[in-house]
LUMFI-61194 format. One record per residue (C-alpha): x negated, y negated, z; residue in one letter; residue number from 1. Coordinates in nm, 2 decimals. Each point is the difference from the previous one (the first is absolute). Layout:
N
      c1      c2      c3  code  pos
       X       Y       Z     A  NUM
...
% end
This chain:
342
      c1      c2      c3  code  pos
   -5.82   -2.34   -2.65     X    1
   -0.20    0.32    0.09     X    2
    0.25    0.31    0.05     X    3
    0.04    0.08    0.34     X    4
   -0.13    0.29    0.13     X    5
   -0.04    0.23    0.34     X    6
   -0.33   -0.15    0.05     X    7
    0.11   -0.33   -0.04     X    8
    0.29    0.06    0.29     X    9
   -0.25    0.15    0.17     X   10
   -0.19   -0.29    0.04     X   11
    0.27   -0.23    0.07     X   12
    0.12    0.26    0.29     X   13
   -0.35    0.04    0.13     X   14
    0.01    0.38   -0.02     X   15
   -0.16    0.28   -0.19     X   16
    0.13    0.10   -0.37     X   17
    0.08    0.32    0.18     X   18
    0.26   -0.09    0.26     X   19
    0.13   -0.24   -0.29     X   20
    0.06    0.30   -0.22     X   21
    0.12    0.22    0.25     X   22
    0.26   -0.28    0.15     X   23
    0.14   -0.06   -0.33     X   24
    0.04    0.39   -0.01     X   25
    0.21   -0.02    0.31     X   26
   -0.22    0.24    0.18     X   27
    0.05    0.05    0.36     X   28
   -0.37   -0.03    0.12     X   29
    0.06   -0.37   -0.07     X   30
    0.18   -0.20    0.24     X   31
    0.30   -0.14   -0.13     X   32
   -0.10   -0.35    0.09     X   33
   -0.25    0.00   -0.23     X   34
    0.21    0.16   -0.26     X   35
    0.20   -0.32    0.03     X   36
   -0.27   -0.22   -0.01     X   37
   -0.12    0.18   -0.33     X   38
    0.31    0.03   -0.13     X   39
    0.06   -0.39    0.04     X   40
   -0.36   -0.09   -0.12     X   41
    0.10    0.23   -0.35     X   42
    0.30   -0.15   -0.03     X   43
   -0.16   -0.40    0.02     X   44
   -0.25    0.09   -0.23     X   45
    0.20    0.18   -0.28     X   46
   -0.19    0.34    0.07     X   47
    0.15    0.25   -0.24     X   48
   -0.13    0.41    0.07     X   49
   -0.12    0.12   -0.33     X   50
    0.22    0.28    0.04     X   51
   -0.14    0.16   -0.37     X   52
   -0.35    0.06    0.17     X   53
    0.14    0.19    0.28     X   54
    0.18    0.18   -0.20     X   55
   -0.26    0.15   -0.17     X   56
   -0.21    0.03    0.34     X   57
    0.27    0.20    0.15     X   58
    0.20    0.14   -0.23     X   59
    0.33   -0.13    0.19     X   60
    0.29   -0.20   -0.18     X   61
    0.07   -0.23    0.34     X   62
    0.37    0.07   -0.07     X   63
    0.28    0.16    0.16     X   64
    0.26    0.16   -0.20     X   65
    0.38   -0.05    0.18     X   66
    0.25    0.25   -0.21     X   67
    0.34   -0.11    0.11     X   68
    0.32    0.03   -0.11     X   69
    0.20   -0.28   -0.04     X   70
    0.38   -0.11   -0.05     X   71
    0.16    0.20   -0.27     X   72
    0.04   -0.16   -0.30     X   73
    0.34   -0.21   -0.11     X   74
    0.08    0.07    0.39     X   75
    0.12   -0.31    0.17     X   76
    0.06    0.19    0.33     X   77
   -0.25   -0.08    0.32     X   78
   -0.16    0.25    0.13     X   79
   -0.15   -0.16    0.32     X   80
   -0.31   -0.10    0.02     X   81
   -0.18   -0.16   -0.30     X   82
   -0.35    0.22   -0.14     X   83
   -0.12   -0.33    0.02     X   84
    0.00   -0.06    0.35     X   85
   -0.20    0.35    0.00     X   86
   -0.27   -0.12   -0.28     X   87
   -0.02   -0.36    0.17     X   88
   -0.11    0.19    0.33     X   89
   -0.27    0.21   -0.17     X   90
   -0.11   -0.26   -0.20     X   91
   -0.07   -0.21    0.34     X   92
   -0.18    0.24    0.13     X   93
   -0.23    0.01   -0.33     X   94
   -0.03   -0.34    0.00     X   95
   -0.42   -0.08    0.13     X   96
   -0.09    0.31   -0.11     X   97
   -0.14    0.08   -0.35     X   98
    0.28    0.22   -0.07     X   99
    0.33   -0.06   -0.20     X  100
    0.29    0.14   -0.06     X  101
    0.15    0.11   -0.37     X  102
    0.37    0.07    0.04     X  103
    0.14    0.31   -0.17     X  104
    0.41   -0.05   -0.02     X  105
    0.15    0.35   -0.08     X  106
    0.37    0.13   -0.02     X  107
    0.00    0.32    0.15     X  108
   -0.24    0.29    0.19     X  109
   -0.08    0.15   -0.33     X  110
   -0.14   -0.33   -0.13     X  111
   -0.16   -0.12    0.29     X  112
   -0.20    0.38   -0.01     X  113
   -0.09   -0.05   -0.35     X  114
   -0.15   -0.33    0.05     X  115
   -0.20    0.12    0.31     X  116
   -0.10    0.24   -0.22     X  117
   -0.14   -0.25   -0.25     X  118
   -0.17   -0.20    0.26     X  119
   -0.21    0.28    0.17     X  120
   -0.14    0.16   -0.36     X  121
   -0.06   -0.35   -0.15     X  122
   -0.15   -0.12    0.35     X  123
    0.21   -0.30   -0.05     X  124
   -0.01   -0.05    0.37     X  125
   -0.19    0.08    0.36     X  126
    0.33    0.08    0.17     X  127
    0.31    0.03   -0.06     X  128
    0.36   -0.17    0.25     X  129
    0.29    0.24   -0.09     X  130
    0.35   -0.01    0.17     X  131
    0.33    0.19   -0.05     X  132
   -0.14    0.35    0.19     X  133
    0.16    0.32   -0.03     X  134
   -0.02    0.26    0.28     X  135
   -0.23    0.22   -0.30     X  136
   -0.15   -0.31   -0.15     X  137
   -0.18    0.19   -0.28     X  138
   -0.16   -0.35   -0.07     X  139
   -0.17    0.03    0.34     X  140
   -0.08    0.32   -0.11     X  141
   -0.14   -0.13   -0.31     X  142
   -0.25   -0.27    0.13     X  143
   -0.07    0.26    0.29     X  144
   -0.17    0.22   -0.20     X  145
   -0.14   -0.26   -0.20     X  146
   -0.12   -0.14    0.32     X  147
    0.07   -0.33   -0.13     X  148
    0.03   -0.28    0.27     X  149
    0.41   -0.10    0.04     X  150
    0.21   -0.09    0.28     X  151
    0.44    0.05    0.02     X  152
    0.24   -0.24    0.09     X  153
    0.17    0.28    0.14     X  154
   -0.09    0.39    0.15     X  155
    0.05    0.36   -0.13     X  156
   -0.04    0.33    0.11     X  157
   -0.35    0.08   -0.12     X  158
   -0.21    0.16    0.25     X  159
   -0.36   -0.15   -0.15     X  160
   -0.03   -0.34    0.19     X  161
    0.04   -0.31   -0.19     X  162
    0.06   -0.35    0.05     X  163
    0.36   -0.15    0.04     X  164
    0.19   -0.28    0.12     X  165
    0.37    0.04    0.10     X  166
    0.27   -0.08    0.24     X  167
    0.07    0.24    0.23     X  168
    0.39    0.11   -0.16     X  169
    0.09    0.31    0.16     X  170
   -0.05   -0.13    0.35     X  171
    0.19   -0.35   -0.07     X  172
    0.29    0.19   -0.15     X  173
   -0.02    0.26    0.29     X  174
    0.00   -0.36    0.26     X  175
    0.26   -0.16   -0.22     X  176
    0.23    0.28   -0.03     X  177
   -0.05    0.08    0.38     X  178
    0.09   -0.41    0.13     X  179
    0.32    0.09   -0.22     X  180
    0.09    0.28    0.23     X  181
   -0.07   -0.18    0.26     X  182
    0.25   -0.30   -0.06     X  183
    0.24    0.24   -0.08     X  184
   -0.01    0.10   -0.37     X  185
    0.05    0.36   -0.11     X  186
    0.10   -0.05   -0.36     X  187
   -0.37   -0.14   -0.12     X  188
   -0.08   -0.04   -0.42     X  189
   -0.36    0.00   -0.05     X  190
   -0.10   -0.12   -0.37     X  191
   -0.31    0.08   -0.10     X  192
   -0.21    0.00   -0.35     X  193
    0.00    0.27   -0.26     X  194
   -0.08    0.32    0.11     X  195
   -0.34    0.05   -0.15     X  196
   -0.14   -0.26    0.23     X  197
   -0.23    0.08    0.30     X  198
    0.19   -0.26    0.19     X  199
    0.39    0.09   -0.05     X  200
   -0.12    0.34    0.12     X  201
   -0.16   -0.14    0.33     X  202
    0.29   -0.19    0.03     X  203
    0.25    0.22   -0.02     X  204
   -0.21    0.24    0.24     X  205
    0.04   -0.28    0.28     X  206
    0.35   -0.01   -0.08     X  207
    0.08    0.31    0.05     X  208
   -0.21    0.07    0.27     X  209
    0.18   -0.26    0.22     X  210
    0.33    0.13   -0.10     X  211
   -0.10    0.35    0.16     X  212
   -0.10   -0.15    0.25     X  213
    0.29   -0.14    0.14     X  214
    0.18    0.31   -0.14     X  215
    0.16   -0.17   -0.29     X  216
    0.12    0.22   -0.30     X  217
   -0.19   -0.13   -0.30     X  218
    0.20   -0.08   -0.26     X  219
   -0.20    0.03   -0.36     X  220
    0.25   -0.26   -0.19     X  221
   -0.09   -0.27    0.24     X  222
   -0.42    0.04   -0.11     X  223
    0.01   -0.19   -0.33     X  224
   -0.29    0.00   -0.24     X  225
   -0.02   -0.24   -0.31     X  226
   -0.18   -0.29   -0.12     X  227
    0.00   -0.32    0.26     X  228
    0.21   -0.25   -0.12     X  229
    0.26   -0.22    0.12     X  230
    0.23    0.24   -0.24     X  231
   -0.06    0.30    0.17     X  232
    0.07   -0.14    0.33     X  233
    0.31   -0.07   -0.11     X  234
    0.09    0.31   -0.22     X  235
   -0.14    0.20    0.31     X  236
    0.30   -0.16    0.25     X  237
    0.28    0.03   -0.26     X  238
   -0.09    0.36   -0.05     X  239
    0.06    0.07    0.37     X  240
    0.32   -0.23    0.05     X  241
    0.24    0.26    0.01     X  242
   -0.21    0.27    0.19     X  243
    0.17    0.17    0.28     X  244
   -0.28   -0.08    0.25     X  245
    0.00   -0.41   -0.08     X  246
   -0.39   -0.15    0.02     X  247
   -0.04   -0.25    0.31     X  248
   -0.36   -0.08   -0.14     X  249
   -0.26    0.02   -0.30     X  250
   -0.37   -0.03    0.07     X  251
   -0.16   -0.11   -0.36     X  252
   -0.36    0.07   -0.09     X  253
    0.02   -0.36   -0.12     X  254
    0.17   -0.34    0.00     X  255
    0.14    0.02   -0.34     X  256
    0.20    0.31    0.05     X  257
    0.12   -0.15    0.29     X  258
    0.12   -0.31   -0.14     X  259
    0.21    0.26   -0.26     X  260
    0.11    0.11    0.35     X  261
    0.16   -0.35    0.11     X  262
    0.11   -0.04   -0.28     X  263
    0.23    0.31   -0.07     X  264
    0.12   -0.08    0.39     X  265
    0.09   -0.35   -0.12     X  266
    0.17    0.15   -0.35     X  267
    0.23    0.33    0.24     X  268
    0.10   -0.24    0.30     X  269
   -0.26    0.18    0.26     X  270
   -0.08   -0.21    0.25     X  271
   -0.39   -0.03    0.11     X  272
    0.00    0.05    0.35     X  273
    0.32    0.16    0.05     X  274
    0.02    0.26   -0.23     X  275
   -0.37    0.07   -0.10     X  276
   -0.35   -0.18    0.03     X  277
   -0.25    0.03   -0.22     X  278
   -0.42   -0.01    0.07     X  279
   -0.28    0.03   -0.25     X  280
   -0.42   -0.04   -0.05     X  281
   -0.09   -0.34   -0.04     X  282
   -0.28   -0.04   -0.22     X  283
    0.01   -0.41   -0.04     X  284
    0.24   -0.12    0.25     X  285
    0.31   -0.06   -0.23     X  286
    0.22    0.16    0.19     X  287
    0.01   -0.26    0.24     X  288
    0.18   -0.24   -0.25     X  289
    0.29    0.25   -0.06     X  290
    0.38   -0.05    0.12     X  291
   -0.04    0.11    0.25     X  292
   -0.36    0.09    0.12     X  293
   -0.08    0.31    0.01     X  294
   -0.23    0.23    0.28     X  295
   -0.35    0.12   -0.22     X  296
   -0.31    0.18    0.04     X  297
   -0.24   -0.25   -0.11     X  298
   -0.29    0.12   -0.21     X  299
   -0.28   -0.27   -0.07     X  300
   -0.11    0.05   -0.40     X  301
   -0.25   -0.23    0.06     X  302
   -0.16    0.18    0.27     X  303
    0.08    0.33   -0.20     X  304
   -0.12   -0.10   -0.30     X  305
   -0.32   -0.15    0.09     X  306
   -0.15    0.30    0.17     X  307
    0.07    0.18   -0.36     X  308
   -0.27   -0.27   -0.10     X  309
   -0.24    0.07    0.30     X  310
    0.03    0.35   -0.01     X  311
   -0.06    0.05   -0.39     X  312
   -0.34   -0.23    0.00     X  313
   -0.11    0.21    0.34     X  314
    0.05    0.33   -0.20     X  315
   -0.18   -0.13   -0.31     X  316
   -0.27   -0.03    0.25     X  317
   -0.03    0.33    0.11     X  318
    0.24   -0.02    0.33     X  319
    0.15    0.35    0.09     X  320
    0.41    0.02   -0.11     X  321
    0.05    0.14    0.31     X  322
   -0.08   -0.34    0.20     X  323
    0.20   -0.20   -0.26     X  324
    0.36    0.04    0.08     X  325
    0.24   -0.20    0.22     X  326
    0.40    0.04    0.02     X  327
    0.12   -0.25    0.10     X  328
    0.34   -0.02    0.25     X  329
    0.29   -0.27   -0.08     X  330
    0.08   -0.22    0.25     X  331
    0.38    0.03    0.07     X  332
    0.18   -0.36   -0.02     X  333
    0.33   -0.01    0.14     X  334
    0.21   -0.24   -0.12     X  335
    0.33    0.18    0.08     X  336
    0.10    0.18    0.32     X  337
    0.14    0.29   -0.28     X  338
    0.30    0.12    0.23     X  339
    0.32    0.03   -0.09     X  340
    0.19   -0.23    0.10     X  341
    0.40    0.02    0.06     X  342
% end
């Protein structure tokens, strides 16, 4: 059998070679109806893009590097949401395109630095998917000045525009903290990543700033910092058992720390409900399925992660950073009415 080639779907689709090529391209001067149809018509045939030649034509790799950290090593703590659920999300959004993505796993910031390094000098990809931001990211910095194509799961503080995606932490904390308040809570935890991260520093800002706003003393033992598991959570509430002003509520940056939370109330007789609640982000809905329930901040990975996708293969194609970010806001999910009950 003959191979099959872009003429030979162009025949079958009764269109020219060059809409063919530039549908299998994903290029947005071709209706997406007809990328469909070409797509289908590539798929019957066994067309296969001799991705070699274009190589050479263009001098791209048609892959997208994601550095990432993943779990620690020997560690049999979860720490929320899987960096699979991230990768399968990018990798959706690669999917009909001619790109692919080559997964870097790294420990730490140093490592995931040194292999960014390695990518740009070797060209080993177009772009490169990072995540993990610090407020002075100097691997923003880095690719910046490189002016290598790269999008962050996550913001900084660099002035120079690039593109991002991220949930929008310091003003779901700042809500969070404030709906507290509201119901009557004054003694609020708020548990938040390490320190380094951009995020635990938004997070904390919302915090704060909603304590101030209801002129609320903040107290600095009741922001916690530390790595997201289910053991933290826990160590977190023990620590603070015999403080004099007793916590009526912990808002966790995610639902692993929270189930530590539950379950250091279950181990020292606190009641949920009566003498503290607890709320967290909600990354893929498992919260729902604890004893009891628990009020969340929703954030869809999916939807997250598939606009890192979109957004890296628009700024290997020239897009400005500046039009390539979204933050996106967590939808709140109350599950609990969260006041205390006598």
């Amino acid at each position: 059998m003959a191979r099959a080639t872009i003429k030979t779907i162009a025949q079958k689709a009764e269109l020219s070679v060059g809409t063919v090529s530039r549908a299998l391209k994903d290029c947005s001067s071709v209706k997406d109806k007809t990328k469909q149809r070409v797509r289908q018509i590539a798929e019957e045939i066994g067309y296969v893009r001799n991705l070699d030649g274009l190589r050479l034509r263009t001098g791209r790799t048609y892959s997208v590097a994601v550095v990432m950290t993943t779990p620690t090593t020997g560690s049999h703590e979860w720490e929320g949401v899987e960096y699979t659920n991230i990768l399968n999300g990018i990798m959706g959004s690669l999917r009909g395109t001619m790109y692919r993505a080559a997964i870097y796993p790294v420990d730490d910031f140093d490592s995931s630095f040194q292999e960014i390094r390695n990518i740009v000098e070797q060209r080993l990809a177009d772009g490169i998917i990072i995540s993990g931001t610090r407020p002075d990211d100097a691997r923003i910095s880095y690719m910046l000045e490189k002016d290598f194509p790269f999008v962050t799961y996550g913001m900084s503080e660099h002035f120079t525009p690039y593109s991002y995606v991220d949930a929008n932490s310091q003003e779901m904390s700042q809500k969070a903290t404030t709906r507290l308040i509201q119901l009557g809570h004054t003694n609020i935890v708020s548990i938040n990543p390490p320190d380094e991260l951009m995020y635990s520093k938004q997070r904390q800002r919302g915090y704060i700033r909603a304590l101030q706003d209801a002129g609320i003393e903040v107290q600095a033992e009741f922001i916690a910092t530390g790595p997201l598991t289910p053991e933290f959570g826990k160590a977190t509430v023990k620590a603070l058992y015999n403080n004099d002003k007793k916590p009526t509520a912990y808002i966790c940056a995610n639902e692993a720390s929270a189930l530590g939370v539950l379950s250091a109330f279950y181990e020292l007789g606190i009641k949920f409900g009566k003498d503290a609640i607890v709320n967290a982000t909600d990354d893929i809905n498992v919260s729902a399925y604890f004893t009891p329930p628990i009020t969340t901040y929703f954030l869809p990975i999916e939807e997250t992660s598939k606009a890192l996708g979109e957004f890296i293969i628009r700024r290997i194609e020239g897009e400005p950073a500046q039009d390539l970010q979204r933050m996106v806001m967590p939808q709140l999910i109350e599950r609990q009415d969260d006041r205390l009950k006598p």
